[in-house]
N, C-alpha and C positions, 0 to 999 in steps of 0.2 A: 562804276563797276559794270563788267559786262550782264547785259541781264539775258533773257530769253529772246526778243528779234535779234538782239548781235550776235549771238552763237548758235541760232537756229541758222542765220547767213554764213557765219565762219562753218559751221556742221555740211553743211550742204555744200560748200564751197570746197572745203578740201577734201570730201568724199569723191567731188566728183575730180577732182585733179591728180589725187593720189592712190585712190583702192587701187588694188591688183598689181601695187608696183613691190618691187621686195626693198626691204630696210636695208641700206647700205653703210649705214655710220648713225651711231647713237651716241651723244655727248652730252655731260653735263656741265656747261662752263660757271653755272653755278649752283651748286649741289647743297647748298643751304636748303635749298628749295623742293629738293628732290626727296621722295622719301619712296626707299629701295636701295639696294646695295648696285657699286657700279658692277660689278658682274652681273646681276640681272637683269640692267639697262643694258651692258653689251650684248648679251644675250639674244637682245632683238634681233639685231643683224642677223642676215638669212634669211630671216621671215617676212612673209609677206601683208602686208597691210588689208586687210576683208574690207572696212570699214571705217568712218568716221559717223560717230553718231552723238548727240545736245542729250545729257540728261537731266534736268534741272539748269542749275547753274555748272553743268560740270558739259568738257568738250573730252571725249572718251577714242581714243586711238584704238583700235582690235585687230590686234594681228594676230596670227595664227597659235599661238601660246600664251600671248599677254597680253593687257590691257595697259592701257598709259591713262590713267584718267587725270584730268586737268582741272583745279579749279582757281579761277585769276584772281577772282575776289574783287580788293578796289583797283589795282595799280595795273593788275597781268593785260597781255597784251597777245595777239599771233598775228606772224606773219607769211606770206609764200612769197619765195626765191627761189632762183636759179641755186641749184647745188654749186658749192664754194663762193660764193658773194661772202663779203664782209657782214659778222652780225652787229646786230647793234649792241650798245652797252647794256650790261645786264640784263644778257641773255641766261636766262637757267637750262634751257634743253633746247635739242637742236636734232631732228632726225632728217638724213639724211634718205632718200628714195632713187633707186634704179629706174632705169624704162620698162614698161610693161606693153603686152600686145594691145590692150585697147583701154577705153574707158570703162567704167561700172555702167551694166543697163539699167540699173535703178537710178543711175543720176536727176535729180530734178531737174525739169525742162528746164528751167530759167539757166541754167550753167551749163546745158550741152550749147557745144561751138563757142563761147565765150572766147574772148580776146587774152584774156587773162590767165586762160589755162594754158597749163604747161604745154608742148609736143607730146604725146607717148614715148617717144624713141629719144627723150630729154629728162634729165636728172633733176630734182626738185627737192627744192627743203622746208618745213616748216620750221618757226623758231619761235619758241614763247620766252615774252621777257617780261621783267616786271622790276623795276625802279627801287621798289621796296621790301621786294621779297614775302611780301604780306602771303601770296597764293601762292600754292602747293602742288606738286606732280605728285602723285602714286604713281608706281611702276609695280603692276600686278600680276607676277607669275600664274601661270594655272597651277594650281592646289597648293599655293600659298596663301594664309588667310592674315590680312594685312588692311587692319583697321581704316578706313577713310571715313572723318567727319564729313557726316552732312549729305553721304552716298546711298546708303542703305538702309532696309528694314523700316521702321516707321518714321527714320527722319525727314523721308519724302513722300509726299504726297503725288498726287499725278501731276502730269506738266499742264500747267495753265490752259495751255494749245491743244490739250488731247481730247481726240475725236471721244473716249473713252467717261471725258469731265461733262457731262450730259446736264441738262438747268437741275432734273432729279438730283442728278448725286450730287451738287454744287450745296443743294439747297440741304441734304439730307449732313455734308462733310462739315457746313457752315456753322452749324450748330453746337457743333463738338468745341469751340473755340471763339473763346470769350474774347473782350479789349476789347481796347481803340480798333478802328480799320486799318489806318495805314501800317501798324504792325502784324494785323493779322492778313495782310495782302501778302508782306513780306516773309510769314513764318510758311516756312516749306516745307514742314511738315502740312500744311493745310492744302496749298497748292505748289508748287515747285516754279523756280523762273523767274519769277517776282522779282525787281529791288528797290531800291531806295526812287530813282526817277521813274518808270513806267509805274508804278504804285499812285503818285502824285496827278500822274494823267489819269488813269483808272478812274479816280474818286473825282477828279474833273468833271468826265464823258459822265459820269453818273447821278452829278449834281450831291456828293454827300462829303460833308468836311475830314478829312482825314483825323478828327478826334473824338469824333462819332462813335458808340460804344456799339457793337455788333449787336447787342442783347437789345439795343435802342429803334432796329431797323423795322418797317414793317415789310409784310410779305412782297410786297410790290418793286420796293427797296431791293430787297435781297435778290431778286430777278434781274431789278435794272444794273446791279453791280457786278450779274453775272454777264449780262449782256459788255457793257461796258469793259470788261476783261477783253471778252472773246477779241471786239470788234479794233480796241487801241493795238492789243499783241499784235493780230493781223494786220491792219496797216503801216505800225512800224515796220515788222518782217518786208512787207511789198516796197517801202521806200529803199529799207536799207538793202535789199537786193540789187534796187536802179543806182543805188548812189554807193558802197563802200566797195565794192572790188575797185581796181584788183589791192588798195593800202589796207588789206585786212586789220591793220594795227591800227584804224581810225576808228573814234567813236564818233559818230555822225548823231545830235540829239537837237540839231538850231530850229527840227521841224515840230517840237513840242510845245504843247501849249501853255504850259503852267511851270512846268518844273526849271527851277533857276531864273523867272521871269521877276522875280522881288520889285514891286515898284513898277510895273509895266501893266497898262492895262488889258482887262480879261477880254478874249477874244468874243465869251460871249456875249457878255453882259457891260463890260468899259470898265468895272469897277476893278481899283488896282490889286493886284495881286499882292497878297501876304507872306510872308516868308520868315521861316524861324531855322538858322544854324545852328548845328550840333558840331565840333568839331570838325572832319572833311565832307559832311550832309547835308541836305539841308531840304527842309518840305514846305512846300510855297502850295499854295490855295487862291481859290477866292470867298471870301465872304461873301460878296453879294449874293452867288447864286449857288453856294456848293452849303447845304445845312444838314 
């Protein structure tokens, strides 16, 4: 699934490719997926795109009346093309963008002058697809109130990455929420961003087994695994910036260290890594040095 470095990169990527351009075509070639009426997806057309911003797990369109918020879940994918390129299969949305006069000045350095961005005086399209349909579009009119799981109110906590998530309030939020760790890495109501593989690295960089009871850590623990968050997010983000443009619909993960490794010795310590599957999951450790 995508977690927080992929869509902190996709976020930042198509901000800077697309703000300021107007919406020219809005489709749903599969609307299983879509949740909104197509006249309020056509709707968009006209509008101008503000914005692309990473909420958690969700990648949020903001155009000047509605919000498109996206969550891919396991299977969803994005990509940028050239306006009219063939999509791929099982594609569920597809907005198409006009030229606009310049880029957004907020753009993050790393994507101004890129190779990869569109012309301004050049048509552009995003396309989110997903195999399985598991992930879901909202399509958000203003002062239409239109439920999204997993979006609002206390189901999120702050984003892992936020300048805002201080060791203070990490240590003061950590409290509230009992379990194992690696599920309480992944409940977003605790921190947001989180999934199933940067989780697995997380409790690596930390030295603490992912079935570790939270209630079990001591104070020392609880810092090192705020540490260990901060510093994994970040270096994902900085690889996948040098490495996933412009195939946005790549997940790039062969530079981790633990996760998916079953049977491969630990980078730090030699000792093989563990690994237990759940249906499409799976949380691999080491024993030797992770307690």
């Amino acid at each position: 699934m995508p977690e927080l470095p992929d869509l902190v990169v996709v976020s930042e990527a198509f901000h800077a490719a697309l703000a300021g351009r107007p919406v020219i075509r809005a489709a749903a070639p599969a609307p299983l997926s879509v949740r909104g009426t197509p006249a309020e997806l056509a709707a968009c057309v006209g509008q101008r795109l503000d914005a692309v911003r990473r909420r958690g797990q969700f990648v949020v369109f903001e155009v000047e009346r509605h919000r498109i918020a996206v969550n891919a879940m396991l299977t969803g994918r994005f990509q940028l093309a050239p306006s009219g390129a063939k999509s791929p299969p099982r594609t569920a949305l597809v907005l198409a963008f006009g030229p606009r006069a310049a880029g957004p000045p907020d753009a993050v350095a790393w994507t101004r002058a890129a190779a990869w961005l569109p012309a301004d005086d050049a048509e552009a399209e995003v396309r989110y697809r997903d195999p399985t349909q598991m992930g879901k579009v909202y399509v958000l009119p203003a002062g239409v109130e239109r439920p999204v799981p997993g979006f609002g109110g206390t189901e999120q906590g702050p984003d892992a990455d936020s300048p805002g998530l201080t060791l203070d309030v990490w240590r003061e939020r950590i409290r509230r929420h009992p379990g194992e760790l690696k599920p309480l890495l992944r409940n977003q109501a605790f921190v947001a961003g989180i999934g199933n593989a940067y989780s697995d690295e997380i409790l690596h960089r930390a030295r603490l087994s992912p079935f570790r009871k939270r209630s079990s850590l001591a104070p020392e623990e609880v810092d090192a695994l705020y540490e260990a968050t901060r510093a994994v997010l970040a270096e994902g983000v900085a690889i996948l910036r040098a490495r996933v443009p412009p195939t946005f619909e790549s997940q790039v993960r062969d530079f981790l260290a633990v996760h998916r490794r079953g049977g491969q010795a630990c980078p730090r310590c030699g000792t093989r890594i563990s690994e237990v599957s759940s249906r499409s999951e799976a949380t691999s450790w080491c024993r030797g040095c992770q307690r």
